[in-house]
C-alpha positions as CSV (number, residue, x, y, z in Angstrom):
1,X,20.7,9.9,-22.9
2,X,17.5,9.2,-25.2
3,X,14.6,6.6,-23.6
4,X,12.4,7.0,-26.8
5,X,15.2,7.1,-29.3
6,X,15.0,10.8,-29.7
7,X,18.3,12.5,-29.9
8,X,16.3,16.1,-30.6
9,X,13.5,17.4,-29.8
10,X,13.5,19.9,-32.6
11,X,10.6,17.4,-34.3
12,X,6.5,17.9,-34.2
13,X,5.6,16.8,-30.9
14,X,2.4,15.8,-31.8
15,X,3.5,13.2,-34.2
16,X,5.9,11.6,-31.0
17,X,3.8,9.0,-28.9
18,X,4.6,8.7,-24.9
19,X,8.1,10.2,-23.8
20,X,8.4,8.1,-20.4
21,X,10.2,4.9,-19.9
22,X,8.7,1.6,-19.6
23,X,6.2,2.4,-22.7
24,X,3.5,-0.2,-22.5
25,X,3.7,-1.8,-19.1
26,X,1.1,1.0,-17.5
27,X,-1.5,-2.0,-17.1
28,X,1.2,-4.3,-15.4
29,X,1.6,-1.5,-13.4
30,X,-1.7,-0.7,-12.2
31,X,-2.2,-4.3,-11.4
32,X,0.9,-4.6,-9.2
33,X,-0.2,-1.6,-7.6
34,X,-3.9,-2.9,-6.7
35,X,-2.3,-6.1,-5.4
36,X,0.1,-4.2,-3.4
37,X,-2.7,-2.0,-2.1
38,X,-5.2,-5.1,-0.8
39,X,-2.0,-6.7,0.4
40,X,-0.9,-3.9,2.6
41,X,-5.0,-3.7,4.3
42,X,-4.9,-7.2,4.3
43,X,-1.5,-7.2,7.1
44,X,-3.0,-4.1,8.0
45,X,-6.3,-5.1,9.6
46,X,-4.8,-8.4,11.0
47,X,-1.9,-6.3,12.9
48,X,-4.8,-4.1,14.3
49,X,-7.3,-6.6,14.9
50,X,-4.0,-9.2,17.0
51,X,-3.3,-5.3,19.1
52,X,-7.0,-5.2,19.9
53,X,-7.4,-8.3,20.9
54,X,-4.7,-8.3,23.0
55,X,-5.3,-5.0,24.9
56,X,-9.2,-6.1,25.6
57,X,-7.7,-9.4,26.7
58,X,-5.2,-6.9,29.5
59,X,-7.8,-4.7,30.3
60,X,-10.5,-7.3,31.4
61,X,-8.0,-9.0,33.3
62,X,-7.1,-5.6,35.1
63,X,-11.2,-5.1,35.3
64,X,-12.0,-8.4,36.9
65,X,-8.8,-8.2,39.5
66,X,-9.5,-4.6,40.6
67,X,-12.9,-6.6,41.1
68,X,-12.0,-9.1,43.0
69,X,-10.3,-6.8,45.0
70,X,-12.9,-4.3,45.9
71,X,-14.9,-7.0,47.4
């Protein structure tokens, strides 16, 4: 199966451009993956900022019982 339209290699390789698929698309790559990359630290920091919250919301409720308790 040829990608590049090659069906031997027995040619001067330096006269043969890129030998990968998807010729040409590398900057529609790179921006997908920058997109991708913000994205994910984007959902990232909000998932760890809502767990943080919510545990300093639990432990000053324990604090201010146990408190209330000892007094």
């Amino acid at each position: 199966m040829s990608t590049i339209g090659y069906d031997s290699w027995a040619v001067d390789l330096a006269n043969v451009g890129a030998i990968y698929p998807f010729q040409g698309s590398e900057t529609i790559l790179v921006i997908a993956g920058v997109i991708f990359w913000l994205w994910f630290h984007v959902v990232q920091t909000r998932g760890e900022n809502a767990m943080l919250n919510d545990e300093a919301r639990i432990a000053d409720k324990k604090d201010s019982e146990a408190s209330i308790d000892r007094y």
